[in-house]
C-alpha positions as CSV (number, residue, x, y, z in Angstrom):
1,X,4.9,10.8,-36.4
2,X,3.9,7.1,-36.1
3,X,5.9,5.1,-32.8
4,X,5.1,2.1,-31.7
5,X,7.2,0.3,-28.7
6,X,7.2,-2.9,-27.4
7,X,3.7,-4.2,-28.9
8,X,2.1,-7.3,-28.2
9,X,-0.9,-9.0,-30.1
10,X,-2.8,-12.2,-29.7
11,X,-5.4,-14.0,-31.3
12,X,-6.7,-16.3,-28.6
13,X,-4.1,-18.0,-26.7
14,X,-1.9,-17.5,-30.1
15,X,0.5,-14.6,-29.9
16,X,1.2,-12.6,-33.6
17,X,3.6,-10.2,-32.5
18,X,6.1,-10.1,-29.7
19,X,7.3,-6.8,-28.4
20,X,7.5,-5.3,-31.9
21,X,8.8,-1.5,-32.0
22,X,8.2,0.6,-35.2
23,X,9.0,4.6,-36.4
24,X,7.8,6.0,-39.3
25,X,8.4,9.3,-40.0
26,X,6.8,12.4,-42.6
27,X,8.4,12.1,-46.2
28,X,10.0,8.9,-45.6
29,X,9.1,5.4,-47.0
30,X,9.4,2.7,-44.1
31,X,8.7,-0.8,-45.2
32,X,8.2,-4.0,-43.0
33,X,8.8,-6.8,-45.0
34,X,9.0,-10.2,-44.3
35,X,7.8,-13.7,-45.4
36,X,3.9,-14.9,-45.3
37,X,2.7,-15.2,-41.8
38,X,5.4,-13.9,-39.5
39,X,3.0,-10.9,-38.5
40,X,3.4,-8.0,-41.1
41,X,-0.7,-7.8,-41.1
42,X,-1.4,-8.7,-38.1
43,X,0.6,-5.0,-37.0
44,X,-1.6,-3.3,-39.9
45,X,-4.4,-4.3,-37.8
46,X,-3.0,-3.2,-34.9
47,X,-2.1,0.4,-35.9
48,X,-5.4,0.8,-37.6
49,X,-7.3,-0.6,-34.5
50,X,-8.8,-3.7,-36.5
51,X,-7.2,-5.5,-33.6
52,X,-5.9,-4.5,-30.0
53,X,-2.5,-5.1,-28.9
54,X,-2.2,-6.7,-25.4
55,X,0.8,-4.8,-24.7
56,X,2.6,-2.0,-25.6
57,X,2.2,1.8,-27.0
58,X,0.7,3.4,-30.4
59,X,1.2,7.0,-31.0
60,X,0.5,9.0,-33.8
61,X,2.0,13.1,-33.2
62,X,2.8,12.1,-29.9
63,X,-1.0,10.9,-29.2
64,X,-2.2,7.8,-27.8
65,X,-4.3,6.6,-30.1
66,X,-4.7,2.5,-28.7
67,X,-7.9,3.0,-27.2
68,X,-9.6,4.3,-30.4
69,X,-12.1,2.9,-32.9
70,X,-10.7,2.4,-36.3
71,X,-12.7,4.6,-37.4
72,X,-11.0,7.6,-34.9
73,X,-8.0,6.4,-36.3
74,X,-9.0,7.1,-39.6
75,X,-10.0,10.6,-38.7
76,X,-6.4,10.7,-37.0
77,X,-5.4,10.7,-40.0
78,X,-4.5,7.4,-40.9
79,X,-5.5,5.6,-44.3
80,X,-5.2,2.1,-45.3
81,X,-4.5,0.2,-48.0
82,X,-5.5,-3.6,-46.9
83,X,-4.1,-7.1,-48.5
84,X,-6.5,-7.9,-51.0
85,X,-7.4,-4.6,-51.9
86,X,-11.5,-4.8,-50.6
87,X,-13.0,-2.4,-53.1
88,X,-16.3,-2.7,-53.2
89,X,-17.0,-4.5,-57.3
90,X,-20.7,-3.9,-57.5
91,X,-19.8,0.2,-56.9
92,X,-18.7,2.1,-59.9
93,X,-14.6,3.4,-59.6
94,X,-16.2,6.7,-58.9
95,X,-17.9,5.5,-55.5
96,X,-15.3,3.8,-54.7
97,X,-13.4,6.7,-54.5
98,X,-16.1,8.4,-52.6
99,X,-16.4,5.8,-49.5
100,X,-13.3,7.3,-48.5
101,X,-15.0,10.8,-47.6
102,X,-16.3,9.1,-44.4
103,X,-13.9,10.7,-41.9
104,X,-13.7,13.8,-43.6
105,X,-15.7,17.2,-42.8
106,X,-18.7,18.1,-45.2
107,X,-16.4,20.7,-46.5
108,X,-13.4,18.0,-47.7
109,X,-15.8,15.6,-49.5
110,X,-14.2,15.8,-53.0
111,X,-11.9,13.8,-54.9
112,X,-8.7,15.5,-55.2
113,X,-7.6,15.6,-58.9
114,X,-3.9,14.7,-57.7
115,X,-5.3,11.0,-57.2
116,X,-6.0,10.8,-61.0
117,X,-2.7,12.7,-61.8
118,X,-1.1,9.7,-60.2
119,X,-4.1,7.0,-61.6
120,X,-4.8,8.2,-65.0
121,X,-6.9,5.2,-65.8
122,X,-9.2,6.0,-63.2
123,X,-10.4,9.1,-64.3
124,X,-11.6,7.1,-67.7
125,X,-13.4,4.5,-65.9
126,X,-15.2,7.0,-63.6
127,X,-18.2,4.7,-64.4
128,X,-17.2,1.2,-65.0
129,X,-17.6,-0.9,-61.8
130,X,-15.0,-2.1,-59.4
131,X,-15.3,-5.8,-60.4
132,X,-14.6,-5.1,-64.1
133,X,-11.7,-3.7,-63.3
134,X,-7.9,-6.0,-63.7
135,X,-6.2,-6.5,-60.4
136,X,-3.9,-4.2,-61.0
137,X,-6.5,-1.8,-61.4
138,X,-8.5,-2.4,-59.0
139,X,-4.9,-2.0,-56.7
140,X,-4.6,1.9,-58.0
141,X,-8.8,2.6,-57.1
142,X,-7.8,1.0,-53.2
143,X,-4.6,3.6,-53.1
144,X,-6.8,6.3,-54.4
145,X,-9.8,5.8,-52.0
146,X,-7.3,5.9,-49.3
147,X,-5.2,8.5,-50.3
148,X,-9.5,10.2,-51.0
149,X,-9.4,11.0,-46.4
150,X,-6.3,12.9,-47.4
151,X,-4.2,11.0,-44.8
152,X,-0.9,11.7,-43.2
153,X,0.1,8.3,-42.6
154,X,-0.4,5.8,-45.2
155,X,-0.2,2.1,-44.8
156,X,-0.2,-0.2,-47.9
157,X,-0.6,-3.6,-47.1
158,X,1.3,-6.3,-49.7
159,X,0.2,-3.7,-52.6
160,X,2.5,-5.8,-55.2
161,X,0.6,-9.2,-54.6
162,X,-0.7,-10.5,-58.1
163,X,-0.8,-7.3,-59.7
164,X,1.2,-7.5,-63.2
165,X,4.9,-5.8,-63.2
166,X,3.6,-2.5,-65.5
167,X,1.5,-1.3,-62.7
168,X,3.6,-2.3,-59.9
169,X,5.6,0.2,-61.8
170,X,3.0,2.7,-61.4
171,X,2.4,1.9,-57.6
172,X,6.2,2.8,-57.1
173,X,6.5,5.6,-58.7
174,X,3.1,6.9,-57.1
175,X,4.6,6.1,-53.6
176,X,8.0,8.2,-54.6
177,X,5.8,11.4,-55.4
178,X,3.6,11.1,-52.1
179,X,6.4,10.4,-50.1
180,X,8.6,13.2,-51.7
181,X,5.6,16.1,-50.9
182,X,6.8,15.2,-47.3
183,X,3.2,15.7,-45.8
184,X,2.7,12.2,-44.9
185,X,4.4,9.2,-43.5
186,X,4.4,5.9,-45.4
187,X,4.2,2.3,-44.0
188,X,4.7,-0.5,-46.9
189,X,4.3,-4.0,-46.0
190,X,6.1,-6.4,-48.7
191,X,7.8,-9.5,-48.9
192,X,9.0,-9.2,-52.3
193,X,12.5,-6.9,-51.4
194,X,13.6,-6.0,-54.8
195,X,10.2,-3.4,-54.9
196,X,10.9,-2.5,-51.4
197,X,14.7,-1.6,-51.8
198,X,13.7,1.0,-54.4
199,X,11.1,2.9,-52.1
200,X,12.2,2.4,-48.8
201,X,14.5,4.8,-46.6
202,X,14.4,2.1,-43.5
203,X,13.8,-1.4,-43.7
204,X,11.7,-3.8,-40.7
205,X,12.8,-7.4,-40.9
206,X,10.2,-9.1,-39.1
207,X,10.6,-13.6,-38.6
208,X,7.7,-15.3,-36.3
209,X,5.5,-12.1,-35.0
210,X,9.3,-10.3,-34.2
211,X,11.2,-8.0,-35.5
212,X,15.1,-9.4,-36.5
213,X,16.8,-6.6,-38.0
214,X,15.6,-2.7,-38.4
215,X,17.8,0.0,-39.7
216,X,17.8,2.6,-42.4
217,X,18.4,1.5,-46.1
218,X,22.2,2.2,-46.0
219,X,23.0,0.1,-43.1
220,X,21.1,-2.9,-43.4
221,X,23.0,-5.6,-45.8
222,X,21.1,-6.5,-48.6
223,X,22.6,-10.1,-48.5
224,X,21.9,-10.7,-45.1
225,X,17.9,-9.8,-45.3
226,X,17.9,-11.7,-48.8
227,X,18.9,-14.8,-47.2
228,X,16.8,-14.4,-44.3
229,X,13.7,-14.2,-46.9
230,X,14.6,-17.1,-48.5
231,X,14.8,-19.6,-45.4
């Protein structure tokens, strides 16, 4: 689904990531974790074409999609979920959700109800604007606008950070359903592994813009990444 090989990214004459190699596969949860600052969104960027990679290859089903504008991408089929959230808090929840119809065809501009099946508390603030809303809230509306373009690979960026432990609760269990339909590919970035070990079928361990250890959940040690997180 998702392969990326041997990528390269710089800011400058500062290098982010050094030959960095990532699979992410339909139905299956894989989550690059790491501490602040060794890269994890600087390869968000790079895989939704927020910034080019000076070396290396994307593909998405086998295409070549490094040369497109993010936006392309997003028509690819890839949604994102950025650090921060980003909602828009002068928009009501409900046009939140609709700024996500911009890749999609005239015919797929509608909020699927699933999204509110998963977010029950934003079908009852339909109306409310985005900067009323909690953190934790305003975490589910940034899922839901992304998961709006219907996307096959789904990249959540640090969705965790700051958000209270009752609706980090809710994120999980949201990204076990999606990733259990088997019609899309999840990417979670984290640095908090305790969320991540619950999710995630493969782990990337990523220290100073590389990856250090990579393997599915059953084979990497827990103890090992746990004290490489904690240096």
């Amino acid at each position: 689904m998702l392969n990326i090989e041997n990528l390269d990214l710089h800011y400058g004459a500062a290098q982010a990531l050094r030959s960095v190699s990532v699979a992410a596969e339909l139905g299956k949860v894989t989550c690059v974790i790491g501490r602040n600052g060794v890269g994890k969104t600087s390869l968000c960027r790079a895989i939704t074409g927020q910034q080019k990679g000076t070396r290396g290859t994307i593909t998405l089903d086998g295409k070549d999609i490094a040369s497109m504008a993010p936006s392309e991408r997003a028509r690819a089929g890839i949604g994102f979920v950025p650090q921060g959230r980003e909602i828009f808090p002068l928009l009501t929840v409900e046009e939140n959700l609709k700024t996500g119809f911009a890749p999609l065809k005239v015919s797929e501009r509608f909020i699927p109800g699933e999204i509110y099946d998963l977010f029950p508390v934003l079908k009852s603030m339909l109306g409310r604007r985005g900067g009323d809303l909690s953190g934790g809230q305003q975490q589910q509306l940034a899922i839901g606008r992304a998961l709006v373009m219907r996307p096959r690979l789904l990249i959540l960026d640090e969705p965790t950070e700051g958000i209270q432990p009752s609706i980090i609760k809710d994120i999980g269990r949201a990204i076990t359903h999606l990733a259990g339909l088997g019609t899309m590919a999840i990417v979670l970035v984290e640095q908090y592994f305790d969320f991540a070990l619950e999710l995630a079928d493969s782990f990337i361990l990523m220290e100073r813009g590389e990856v250090v250890m990579s393997g599915d959940r059953a084979r990497m040690g827990e103890d090992d990444v746990r004290q490489r997180l904690a240096l």
